[in-house]
C-alpha positions in Angstrom: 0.0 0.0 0.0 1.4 3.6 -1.2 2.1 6.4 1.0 -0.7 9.1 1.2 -1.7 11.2 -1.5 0.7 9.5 -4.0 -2.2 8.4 -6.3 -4.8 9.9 -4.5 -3.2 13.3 -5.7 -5.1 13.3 -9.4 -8.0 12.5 -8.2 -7.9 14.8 -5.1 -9.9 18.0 -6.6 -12.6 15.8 -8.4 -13.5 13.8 -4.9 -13.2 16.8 -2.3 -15.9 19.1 -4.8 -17.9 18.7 -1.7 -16.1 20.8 -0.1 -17.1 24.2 0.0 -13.8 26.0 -0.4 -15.3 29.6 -1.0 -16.8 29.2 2.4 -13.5 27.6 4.0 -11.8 30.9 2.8 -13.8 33.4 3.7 -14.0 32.3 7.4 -10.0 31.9 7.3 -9.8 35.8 5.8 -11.7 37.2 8.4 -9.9 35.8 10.9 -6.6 37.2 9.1 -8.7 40.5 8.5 -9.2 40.3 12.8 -5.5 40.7 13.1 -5.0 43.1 11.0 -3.5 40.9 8.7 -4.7 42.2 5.3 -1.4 41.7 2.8 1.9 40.4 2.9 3.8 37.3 3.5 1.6 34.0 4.6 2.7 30.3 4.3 0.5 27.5 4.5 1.8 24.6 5.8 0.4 21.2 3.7 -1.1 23.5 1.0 -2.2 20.2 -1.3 -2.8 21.5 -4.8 -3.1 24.9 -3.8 -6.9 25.6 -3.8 -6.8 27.7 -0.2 -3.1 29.2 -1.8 -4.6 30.4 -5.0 -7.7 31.9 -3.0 -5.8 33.6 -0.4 -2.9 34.9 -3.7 -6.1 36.0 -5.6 -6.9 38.3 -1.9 -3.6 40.1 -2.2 -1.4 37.8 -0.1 2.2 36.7 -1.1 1.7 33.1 -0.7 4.3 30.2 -0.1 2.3 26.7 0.1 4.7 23.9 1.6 3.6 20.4 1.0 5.8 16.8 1.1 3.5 15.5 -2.2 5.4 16.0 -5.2 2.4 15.1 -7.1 -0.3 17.6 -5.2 2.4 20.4 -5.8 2.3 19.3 -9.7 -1.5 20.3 -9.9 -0.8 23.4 -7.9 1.6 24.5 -10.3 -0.6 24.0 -12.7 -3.8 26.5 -10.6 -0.6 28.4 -10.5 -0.4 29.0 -14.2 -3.7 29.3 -14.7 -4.1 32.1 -12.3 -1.2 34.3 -13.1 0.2 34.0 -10.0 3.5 34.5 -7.9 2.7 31.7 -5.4 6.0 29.8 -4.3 5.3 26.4 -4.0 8.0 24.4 -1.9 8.6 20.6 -1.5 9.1 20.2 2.2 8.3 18.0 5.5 6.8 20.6 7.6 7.9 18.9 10.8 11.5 20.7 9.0 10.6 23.2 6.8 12.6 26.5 5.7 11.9 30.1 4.9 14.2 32.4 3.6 12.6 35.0 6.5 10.1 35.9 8.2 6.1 35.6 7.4 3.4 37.9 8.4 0.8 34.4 9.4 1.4 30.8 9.1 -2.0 29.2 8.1 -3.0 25.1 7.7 -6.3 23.8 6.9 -8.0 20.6 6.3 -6.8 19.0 9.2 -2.9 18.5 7.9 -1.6 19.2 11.5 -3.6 15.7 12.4 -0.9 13.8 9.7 1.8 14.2 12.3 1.3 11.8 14.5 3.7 12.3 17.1 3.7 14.8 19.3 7.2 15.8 19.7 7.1 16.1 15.8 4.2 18.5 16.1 5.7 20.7 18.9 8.9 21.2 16.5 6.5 21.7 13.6 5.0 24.7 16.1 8.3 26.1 17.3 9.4 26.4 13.0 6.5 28.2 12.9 6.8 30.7 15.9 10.3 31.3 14.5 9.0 32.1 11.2 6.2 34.5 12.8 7.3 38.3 12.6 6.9 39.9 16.0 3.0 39.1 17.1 2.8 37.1 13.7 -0.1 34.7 13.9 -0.7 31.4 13.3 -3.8 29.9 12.5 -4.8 26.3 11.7 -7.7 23.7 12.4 -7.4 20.2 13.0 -9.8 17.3 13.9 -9.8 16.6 18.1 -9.6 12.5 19.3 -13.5 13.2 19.6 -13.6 13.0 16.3 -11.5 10.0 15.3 -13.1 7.9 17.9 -16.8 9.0 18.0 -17.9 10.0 14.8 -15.5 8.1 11.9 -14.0 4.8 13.6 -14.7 1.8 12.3 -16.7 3.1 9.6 -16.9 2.9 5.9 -17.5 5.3 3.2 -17.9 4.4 -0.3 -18.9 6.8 -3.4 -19.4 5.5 -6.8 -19.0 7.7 -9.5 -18.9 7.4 -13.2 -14.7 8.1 -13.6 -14.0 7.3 -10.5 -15.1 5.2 -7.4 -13.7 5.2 -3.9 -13.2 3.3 -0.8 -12.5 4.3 2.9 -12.5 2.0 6.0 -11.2 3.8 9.2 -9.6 1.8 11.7 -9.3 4.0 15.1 -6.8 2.5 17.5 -7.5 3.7 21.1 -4.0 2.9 22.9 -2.0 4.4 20.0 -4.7 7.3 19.2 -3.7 6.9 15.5 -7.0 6.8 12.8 -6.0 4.2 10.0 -7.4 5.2 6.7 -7.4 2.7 4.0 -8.4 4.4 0.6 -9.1 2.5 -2.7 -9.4 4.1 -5.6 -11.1 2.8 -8.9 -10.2 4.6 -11.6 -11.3 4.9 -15.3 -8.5 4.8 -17.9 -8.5 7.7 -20.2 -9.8 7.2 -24.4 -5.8 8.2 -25.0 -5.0 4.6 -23.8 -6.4 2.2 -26.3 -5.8 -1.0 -24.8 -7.3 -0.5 -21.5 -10.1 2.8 -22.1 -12.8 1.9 -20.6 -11.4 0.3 -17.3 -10.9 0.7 -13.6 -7.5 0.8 -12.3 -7.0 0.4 -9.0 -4.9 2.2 -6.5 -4.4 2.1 -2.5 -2.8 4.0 0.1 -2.9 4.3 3.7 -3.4 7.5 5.6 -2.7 7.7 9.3 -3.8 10.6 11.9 -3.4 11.3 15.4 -6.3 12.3 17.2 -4.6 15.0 19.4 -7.1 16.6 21.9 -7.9 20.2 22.6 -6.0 20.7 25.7 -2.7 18.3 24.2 -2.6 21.1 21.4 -3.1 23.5 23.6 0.4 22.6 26.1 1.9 22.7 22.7 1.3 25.9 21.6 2.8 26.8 25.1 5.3 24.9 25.0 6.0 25.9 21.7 6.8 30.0 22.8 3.7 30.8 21.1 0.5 32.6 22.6 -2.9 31.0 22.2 -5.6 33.5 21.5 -8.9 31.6 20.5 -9.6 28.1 20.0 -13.0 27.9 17.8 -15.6 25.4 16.8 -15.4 25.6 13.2 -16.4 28.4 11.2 -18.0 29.7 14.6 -17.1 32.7 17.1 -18.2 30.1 19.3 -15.7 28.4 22.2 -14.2 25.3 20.9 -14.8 21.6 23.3 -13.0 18.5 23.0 -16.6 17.5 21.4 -16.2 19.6 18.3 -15.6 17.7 15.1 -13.2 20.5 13.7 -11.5 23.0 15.6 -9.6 26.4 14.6 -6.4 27.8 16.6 -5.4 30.9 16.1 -2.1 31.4 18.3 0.7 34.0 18.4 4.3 34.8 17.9 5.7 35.8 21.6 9.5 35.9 21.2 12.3 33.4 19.9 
């Protein structure tokens, strides 16, 4: 079984169209707008194929998007040239990535932080980013809590059949390790350009693993980290994030080196 988002990356964009990125961005710019942070410098740490990049670049921003997937940076390169844009995509392991300075805000969505799935990998991943920060730079990010993982996805199934492409997930939750085990298959339809086989599936798997950190474990990180918490939010809410949330936001802040 391949590593995440090795095949999964051509097909990423066609199975998340559910996902209602306009929305996604709009929340994450008025946070930014909160704190003042209206232009300028922003990474986003595992920026996928650059949807959320490509938004926030089309705002104003000076965007660097960081991601270990060769093949999800391909297909942001790609948004990249068909934007126009000066977005800087970099092939890096956030748990050891590099900037050439610093960054007005450090962003990650759709749950990447949960991909690290040890903690002392997650606090170094924090402590790049609070060096990164300018002075009172901010960091924002959301991430799935163990609530989730545990309560709402284990042990379940989820299957989509579509006429290109078909999919697979079981999720596997294991309680002593707090790791979710995501087994994708993928069905895919061979393009007319391929003679032999148009018309068939191929099928591809990979194996996705998560850490279902909770609330207050991310919180003593962000501490422990040097940076300032500032809100912890239910999703797309003003409202007090629980552990019982099934996505929460962090916004956090640079306080010294």
């Amino acid at each position: 079984m391949l590593e995440a988002y090795s095949n999964f990356a051509a097909c990423y964009d066609a199975l998340m169209d559910n996902i209602p990125y306009d929305v996604w961005f709009d929340y994450l710019h008025g946070l930014l707008k909160e704190y003042k942070i209206e232009d300028g410098i922003i990474a986003e740490l595992g920026c996928g194929t650059g949807t959320i990049t490509e938004l926030m670049s089309k705002a104003g921003y000076d965007m660097i998007g960081i991601d270990n997937s060769d093949s999800m940076l391909d297909i942001a390169n790609e948004k990249k040239a068909e934007n126009g844009s000066n977005s800087l995509y970099l092939l890096q392991d956030m748990r050891e990535f590099e900037l050439y300075g610093t960054v007005k805000a450090v962003i990650s969505l759709c749950d990447s932080v949960n991909y690290i799935t040890d903690s002392h990998d997650l606090l170094q991943v924090f402590k790049l980013v609070n060096n990164y920060l300018d002075p009172k730079g901010i960091f924002i990010f959301d991430f799935h809590p163990r609530y989730y993982y545990k309560e709402i996805v284990a042990d379940s199934t989820i299957a989509e059949d579509r006429d290109d492409i078909s999919f697979i997930w079981d999720n596997y939750y294991d309680e002593e390790d707090n790791i979710n085990e995501l087994a994708l298959s993928l069905f895919v339809k061979e393009s007319e350009s391929n003679n032999d086989d148009a018309g068939l599936f191929r099928k591809y798997q990979e194996l996705h693993l998560q850490r279902g950190y909770t609330l207050a474990e991310i919180k003593e990180l962000i501490s422990m980290s040097g940076m300032e918490l500032v809100a912890a939010y239910d999703a797309f809410t003003n409202s007090e994030a629980t552990e019982e949330c099934e996505r929460i936001y962090i916004i956090a802040r640079e306080c010294g080196k």
